[in-house]
C-alpha positions in Angstrom: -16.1 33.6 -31.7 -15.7 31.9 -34.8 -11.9 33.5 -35.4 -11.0 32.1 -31.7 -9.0 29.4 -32.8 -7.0 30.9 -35.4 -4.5 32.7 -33.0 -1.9 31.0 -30.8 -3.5 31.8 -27.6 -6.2 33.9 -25.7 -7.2 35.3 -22.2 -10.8 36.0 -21.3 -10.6 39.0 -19.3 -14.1 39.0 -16.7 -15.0 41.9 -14.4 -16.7 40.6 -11.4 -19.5 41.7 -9.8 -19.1 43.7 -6.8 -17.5 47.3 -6.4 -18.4 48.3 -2.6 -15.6 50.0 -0.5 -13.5 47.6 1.7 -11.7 48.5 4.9 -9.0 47.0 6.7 -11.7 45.1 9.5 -12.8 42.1 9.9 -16.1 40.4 10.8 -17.0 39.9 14.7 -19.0 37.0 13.7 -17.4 34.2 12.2 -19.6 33.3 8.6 -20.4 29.4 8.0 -19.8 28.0 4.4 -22.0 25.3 4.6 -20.7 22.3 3.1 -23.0 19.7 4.3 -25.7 21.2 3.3 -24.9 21.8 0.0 -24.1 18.1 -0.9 -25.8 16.0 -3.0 -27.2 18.6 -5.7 -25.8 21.6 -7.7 -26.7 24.1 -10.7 -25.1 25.3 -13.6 -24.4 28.8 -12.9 -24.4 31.4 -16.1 -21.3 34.1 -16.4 -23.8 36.7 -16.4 -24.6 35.4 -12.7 -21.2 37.1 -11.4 -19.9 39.2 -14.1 -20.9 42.3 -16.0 -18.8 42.4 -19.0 -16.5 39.7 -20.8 -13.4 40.3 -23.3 -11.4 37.9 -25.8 -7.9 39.3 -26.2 -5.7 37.7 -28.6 -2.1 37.6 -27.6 0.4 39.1 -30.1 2.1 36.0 -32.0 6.5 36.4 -32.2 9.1 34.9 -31.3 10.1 37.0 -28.3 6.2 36.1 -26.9 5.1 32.4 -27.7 4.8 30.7 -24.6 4.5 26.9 -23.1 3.9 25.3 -19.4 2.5 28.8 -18.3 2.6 28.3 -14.7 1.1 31.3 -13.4 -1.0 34.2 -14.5 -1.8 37.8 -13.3 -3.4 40.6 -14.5 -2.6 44.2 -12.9 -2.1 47.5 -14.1 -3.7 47.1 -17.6 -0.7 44.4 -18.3 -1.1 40.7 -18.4 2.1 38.6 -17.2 2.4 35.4 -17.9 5.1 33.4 -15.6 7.0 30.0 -17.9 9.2 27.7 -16.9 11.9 30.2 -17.5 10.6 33.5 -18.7 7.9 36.0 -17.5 6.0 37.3 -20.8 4.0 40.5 -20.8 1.5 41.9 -22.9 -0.9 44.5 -22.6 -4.3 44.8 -21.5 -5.0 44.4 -25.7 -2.5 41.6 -25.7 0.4 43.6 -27.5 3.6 41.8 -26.5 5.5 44.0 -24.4 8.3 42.3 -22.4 9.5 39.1 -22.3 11.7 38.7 -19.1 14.4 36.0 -18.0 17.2 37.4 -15.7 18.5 33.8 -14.6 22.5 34.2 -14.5 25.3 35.0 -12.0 25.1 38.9 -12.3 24.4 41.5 -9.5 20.7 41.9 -11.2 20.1 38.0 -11.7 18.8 35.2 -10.2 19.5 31.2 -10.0 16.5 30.5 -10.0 12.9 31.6 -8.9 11.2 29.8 -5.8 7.9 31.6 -6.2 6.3 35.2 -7.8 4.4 38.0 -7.2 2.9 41.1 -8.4 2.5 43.9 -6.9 -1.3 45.4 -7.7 -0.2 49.0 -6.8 2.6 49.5 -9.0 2.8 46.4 -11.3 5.9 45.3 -10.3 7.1 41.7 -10.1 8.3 40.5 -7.1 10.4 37.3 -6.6 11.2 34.9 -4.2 14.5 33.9 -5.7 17.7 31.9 -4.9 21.0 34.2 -6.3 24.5 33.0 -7.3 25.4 33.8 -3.5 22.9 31.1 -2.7 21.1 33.5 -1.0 17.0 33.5 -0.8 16.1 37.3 -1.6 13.2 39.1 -2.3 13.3 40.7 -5.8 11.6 43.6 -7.7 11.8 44.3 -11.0 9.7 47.5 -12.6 7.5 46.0 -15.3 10.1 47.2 -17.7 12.3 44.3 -16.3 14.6 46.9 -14.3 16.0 45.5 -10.6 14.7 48.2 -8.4 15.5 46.4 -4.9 17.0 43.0 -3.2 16.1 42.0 0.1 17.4 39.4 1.6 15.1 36.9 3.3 17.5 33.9 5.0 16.4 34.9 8.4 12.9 34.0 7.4 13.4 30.7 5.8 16.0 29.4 3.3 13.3 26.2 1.7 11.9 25.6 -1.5 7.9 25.6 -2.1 7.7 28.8 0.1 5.1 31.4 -1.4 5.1 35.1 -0.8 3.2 38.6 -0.6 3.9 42.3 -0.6 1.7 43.3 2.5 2.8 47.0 1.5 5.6 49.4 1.0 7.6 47.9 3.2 6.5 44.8 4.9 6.3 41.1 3.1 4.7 37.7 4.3 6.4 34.7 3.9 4.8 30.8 4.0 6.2 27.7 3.7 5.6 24.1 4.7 5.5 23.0 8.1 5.5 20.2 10.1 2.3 18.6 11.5 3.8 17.8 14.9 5.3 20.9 16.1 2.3 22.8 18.2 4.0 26.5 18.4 5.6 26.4 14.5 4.7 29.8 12.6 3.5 28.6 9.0 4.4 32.5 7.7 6.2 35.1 8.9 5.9 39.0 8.1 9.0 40.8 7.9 10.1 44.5 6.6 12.6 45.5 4.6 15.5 44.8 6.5 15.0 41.5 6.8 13.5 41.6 10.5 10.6 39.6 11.4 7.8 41.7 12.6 5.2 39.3 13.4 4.7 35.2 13.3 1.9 33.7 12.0 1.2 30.3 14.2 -0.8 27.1 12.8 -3.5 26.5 13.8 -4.8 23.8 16.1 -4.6 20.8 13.9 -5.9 17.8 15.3 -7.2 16.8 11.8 -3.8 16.4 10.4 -2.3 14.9 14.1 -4.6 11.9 13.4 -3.2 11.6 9.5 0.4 11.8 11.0 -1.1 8.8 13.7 -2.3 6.7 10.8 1.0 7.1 8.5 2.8 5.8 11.3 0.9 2.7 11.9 0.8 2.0 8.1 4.9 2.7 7.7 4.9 0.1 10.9 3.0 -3.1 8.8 4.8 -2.3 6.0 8.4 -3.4 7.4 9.3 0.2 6.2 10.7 2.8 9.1 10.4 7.1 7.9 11.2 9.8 9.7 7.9 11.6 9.1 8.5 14.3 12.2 11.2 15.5 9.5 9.4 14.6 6.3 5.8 14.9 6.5 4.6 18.5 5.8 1.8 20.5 5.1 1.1 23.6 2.8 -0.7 26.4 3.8 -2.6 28.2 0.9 -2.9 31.4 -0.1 -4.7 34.4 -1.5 -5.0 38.3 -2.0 -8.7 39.8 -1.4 -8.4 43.4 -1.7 -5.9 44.5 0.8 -6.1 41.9 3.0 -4.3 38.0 2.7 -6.3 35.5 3.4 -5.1 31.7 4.6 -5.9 27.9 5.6 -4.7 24.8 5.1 -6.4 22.7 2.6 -8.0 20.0 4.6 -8.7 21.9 7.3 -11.7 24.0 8.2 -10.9 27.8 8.9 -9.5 30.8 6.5 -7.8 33.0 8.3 -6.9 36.8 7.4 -4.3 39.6 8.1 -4.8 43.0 6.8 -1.9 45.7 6.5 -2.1 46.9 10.1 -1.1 43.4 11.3 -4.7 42.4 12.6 -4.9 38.9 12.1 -7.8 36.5 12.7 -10.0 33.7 11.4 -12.7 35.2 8.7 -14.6 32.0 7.4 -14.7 28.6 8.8 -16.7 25.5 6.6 -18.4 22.9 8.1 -17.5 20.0 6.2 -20.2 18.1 9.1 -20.1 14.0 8.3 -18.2 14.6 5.0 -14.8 15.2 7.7 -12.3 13.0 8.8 -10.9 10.4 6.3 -10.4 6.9 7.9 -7.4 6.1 4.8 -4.1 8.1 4.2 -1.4 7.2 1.4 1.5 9.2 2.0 0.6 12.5 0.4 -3.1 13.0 -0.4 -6.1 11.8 1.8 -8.6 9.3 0.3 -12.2 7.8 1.2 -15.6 8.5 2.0 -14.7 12.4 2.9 -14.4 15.8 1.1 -11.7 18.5 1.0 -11.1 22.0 0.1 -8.3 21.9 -2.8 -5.6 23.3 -2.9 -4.5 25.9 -5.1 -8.4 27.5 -5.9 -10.1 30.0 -3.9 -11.3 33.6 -5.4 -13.0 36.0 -3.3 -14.7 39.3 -4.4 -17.0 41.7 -2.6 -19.9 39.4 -3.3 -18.4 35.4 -3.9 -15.9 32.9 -2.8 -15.1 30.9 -5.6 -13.8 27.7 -4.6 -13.2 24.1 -5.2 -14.1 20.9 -3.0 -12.7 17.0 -4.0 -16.1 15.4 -2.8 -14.7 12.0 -3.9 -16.9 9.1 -3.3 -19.7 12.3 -2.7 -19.6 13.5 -6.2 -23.4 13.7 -7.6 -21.6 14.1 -10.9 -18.4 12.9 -11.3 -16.6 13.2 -14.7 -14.5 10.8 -17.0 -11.5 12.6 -18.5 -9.4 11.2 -21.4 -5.5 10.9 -20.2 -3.0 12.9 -22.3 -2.2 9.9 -24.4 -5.5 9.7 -25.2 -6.1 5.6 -23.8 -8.3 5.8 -21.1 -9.7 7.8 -19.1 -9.6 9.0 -15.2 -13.1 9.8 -12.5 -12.7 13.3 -11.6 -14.7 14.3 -8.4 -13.5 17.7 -7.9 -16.3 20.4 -7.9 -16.5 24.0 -8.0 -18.6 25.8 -5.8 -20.0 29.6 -5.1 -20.6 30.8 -2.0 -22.6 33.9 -2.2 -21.8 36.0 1.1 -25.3 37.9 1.0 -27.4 34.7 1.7 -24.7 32.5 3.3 -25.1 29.8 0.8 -22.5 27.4 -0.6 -24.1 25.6 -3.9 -22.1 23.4 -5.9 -21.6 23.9 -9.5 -22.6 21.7 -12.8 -20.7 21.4 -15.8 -22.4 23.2 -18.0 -21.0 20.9 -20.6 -20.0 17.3 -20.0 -16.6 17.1 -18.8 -15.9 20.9 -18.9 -17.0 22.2 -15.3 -17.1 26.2 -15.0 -19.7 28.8 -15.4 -21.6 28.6 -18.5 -20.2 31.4 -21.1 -23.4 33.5 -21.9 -22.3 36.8 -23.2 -20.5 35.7 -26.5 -21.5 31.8 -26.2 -18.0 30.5 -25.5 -16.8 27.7 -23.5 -17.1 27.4 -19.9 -15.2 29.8 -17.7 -13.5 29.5 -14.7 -11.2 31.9 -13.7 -6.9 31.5 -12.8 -6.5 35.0 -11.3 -8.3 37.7 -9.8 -7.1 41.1 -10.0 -7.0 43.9 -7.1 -9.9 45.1 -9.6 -11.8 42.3 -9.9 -11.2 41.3 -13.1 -11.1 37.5 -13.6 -8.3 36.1 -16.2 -7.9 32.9 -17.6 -6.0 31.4 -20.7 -8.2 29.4 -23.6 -5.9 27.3 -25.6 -6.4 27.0 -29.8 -6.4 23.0 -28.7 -9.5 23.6 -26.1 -12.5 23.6 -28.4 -16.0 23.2 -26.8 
C-alpha cells in the first residue's frame, strides 16, 4: 500500500459475497428493512464481512486518459469506464487505458449532448440517453470500441432532462424521469422497444407522504407574499438500480422498492419501516428537514446476500460527523449513515466509521482506507475510485 499514492488515480475492485442462481420471480411475502429498530446504535463492519477478495488497479497515466469530475463509474466486461464531464475513459480490468470517447458534434454518429448513460452488462456496450443536432432525445449504442451500432429514437417517451435509463434486454428499454407529486395516474417510467413504442407504464405509487410536502410548500409560499406554480414545478425523482436481471425502484422518501424483471412482472420487493422516524413536520423547497429520517438518494447496492444503502437520520444520528468545507474554513455536521441489511436474518444495522470522518467498511485485507462501493457489477464486483489526495 505504501506505492498507492504515487499514481494519479486508482479503483478498488471488491467481489461480493454471494453467487447463488437468480430467476426472474419475485418474493410472495413482502421483506421488512427495519429501520426503527435499528436506530440509535451501529458497528463498524470489516470488508472481509461481505467480500472475498480485494484488488488495487492503478490507472494508466497519459494524456488521452487523465480524468477530472468523474461522474459516473461502471465496471463490466473486464473493462472499467469512467463517464467526465465530456468524455467516457476506458481502461481495462488491469487499468491499461484503452479508449477514451467523446462523440459530442453535429454528425450522423454524434451527440449534443448526453442526458444520462448506461452500460450494457451482456455486451459492454455504452448506451446513451442523448439529445442529437436534430434535437431529438435518442437512445445510443456505441460498441466499447466507440463504434455507433444503433439510434433509437425515444421522443414519444419523454423529451426532459434528468431522465435516467436501462436496457431491460435486447430489445426493450425503461425510461424514468421526474414527475409531479399531484397527478395520481402519472407513469414515473415507461418501457418501450425498439421502435420507439411504449410497451408498458410504470405508475407512482400512492404518495400521500409527498401530497402532505406539496400541502405544506403551499402554505409557506402563501406567508411569504411569494405565489409558484408548484403543480408545474415541484417534482420528484424516482431512483434507480440493476440487481441481476431485474430493476429495482422507489422514491427516496418514500417507503417501498419496487421491481420489474425482463418478462414485464412488476411488483413491490422491499418496503422499510421508517416507524416514528416518518413524516417531517418542515419542508424548504427541495429537501425535507427535522426530526425524521430518509433513504438517500443516489445509494442502494444489492447482491444475493446485502442491500447496501444509505439513510440521512438527521437530528437521529448517534454519530454524526464534522467535515472540513473545500476551502478548508469550517466545517459542516454530516448525519448520513450507511447501513447493511443482511437478507438471511432480516436485519438492518447501521454502520460506524471505522475512522473518524471516513464512514465505509473497514479495509482488512491489505489495511487501506475505508471502502464503500460506487458501482456494482452484473458480477458482483464492487468498484470505487481512491484519489492520490484521499489519504487515511
Amino acid at each position: 500500500m505504501k506505492n498507492i499514492f504515487r499514481i494519479l488515480i486508482l479503483t478498488a475492485v471488491m467481489a461480493m459475497n454471494g453467487c447463488k442462481s437468480q430467476t426472474d420471480t419475485l418474493p410472495t411475502e413482502l421483506p421488512v428493512i427495519d429501520l426503527e429498530s435499528a436506530i440509535g446504535s451501529g458497528k463498524i463492519f470489516n470488508l472481509s464481512d461481505v467480500a472475498t477478495e480485494i484488488k488495487y488497479i492503478p490507472l494508466e497515466t497519459n494524456k488521452e486518459s487523465l480524468i477530472s469530475n468523474v461522474n459516473r463509474i461502471y465496471y463490466e466486461k473486464d473493462r472499467i469506464y469512467l463517464f467526465t464531464t465530456n468524455n467516457i475513459v476506458i481502461f481495462d480490468s488491469n487499468g491499461k487505458h484503452l479508449l477514451t470517447f467523446d462523440r459530442r458534434g453535429n454528425g450522423p454518429q454524434e451527440y449534443n449532448y448526453i442526458s444520462s448513460n448506461d452500460v450494457d452488462p451482456h455486451s459492454g456496450n455504452i448506451l446513451l440517453h442523448a439529445f442529437c443536432s436534430d434535437q431529438t432525445a435518442s437512445i445510443l449504442t456505441y460498441s466499447p470500441e466507440g463504434t455507433l451500432l444503433s439510434r433509437y429514437l425515444s421522443d414519444s417517451i419523454q423529451n426532459v432532462l434528468n431522465t435516467k435509463f436501462f436496457k431491460l434486454d435486447d430489445n426493450k428499454f425503461i425510461i424514468k424521469y421526474p414527475i409531479s407529486i399531484i397527478d395520481t395516474v402519472e407513469a414515473y417510467a415507461k418501457v418501450f422497444d425498439s421502435s420507439g413504442t411504449i410497451v408498458q407504464r410504470l405508475y407512482k405509487p400512492k404518495l400521500d407522504y409527498y401530497k402532505r410536502k406539496y400541502d405544506r410548500i403551499i402554505e409557506i409560499s402563501g406567508k411569504n407574499g411569494v405565489k409558484f406554480n408548484f403543480e408545474k414545478n415541484y417534482r420528484i425523482y424516482p431512483l434507480g438500480y440493476r440487481y441481476r436481471e431485474f430493476l429495482r425502484f422507489f422514491f427516496y422518501e418514500n417507503d417501498t422498492i419496487f421491481s420489474i424483471d425482463r418478462s414485464l412482472n412488476y411488483s413491490p420487493v422491499y418496503v422499510i419501516n421508517f416507524g416514528k422516524y416518518k413524516n417531517p413536520e418542515e419542508f424548504d423547497g427541495h429537501h425535507s428537514k427535522g426530526d425524521h429520517i430518509s433513504l438517500e438518494r443516489g445509494t442502494c447496492y444489492e447482491t444475493d446476500n446485502f442491500i447496501l444503502a444509505e439513510f440521512n437520520l438527521r437530528n437521529f444520528a448517534h454519530e454524526s460527523l464534522e467535515t472540513m468545507f473545500p476551502n478548508g474554513k469550517g466545517t459542516s455536521k454530516n448525519t448520513k449513515s450507511f447501513a447493511l441489511y443482511d437478507k438471511s436474518s432480516g436485519k438492518l444495522t447501521l454502520m460506524n466509521a471505522p475512522i473518524p470522518a471516513k464512514p465505509g467498511f473497514k479495509e482488512d485485507f491489505e489495511y487501506g482506507p475505508p471502502f464503500f462501493p460506487s458501482y456494482l457489477s452484473s458480477q458482483m464486483y464492487a468498484i470505487s475510485i481512491i484519489y492520490p489526495d484521499k489519504r487515511v
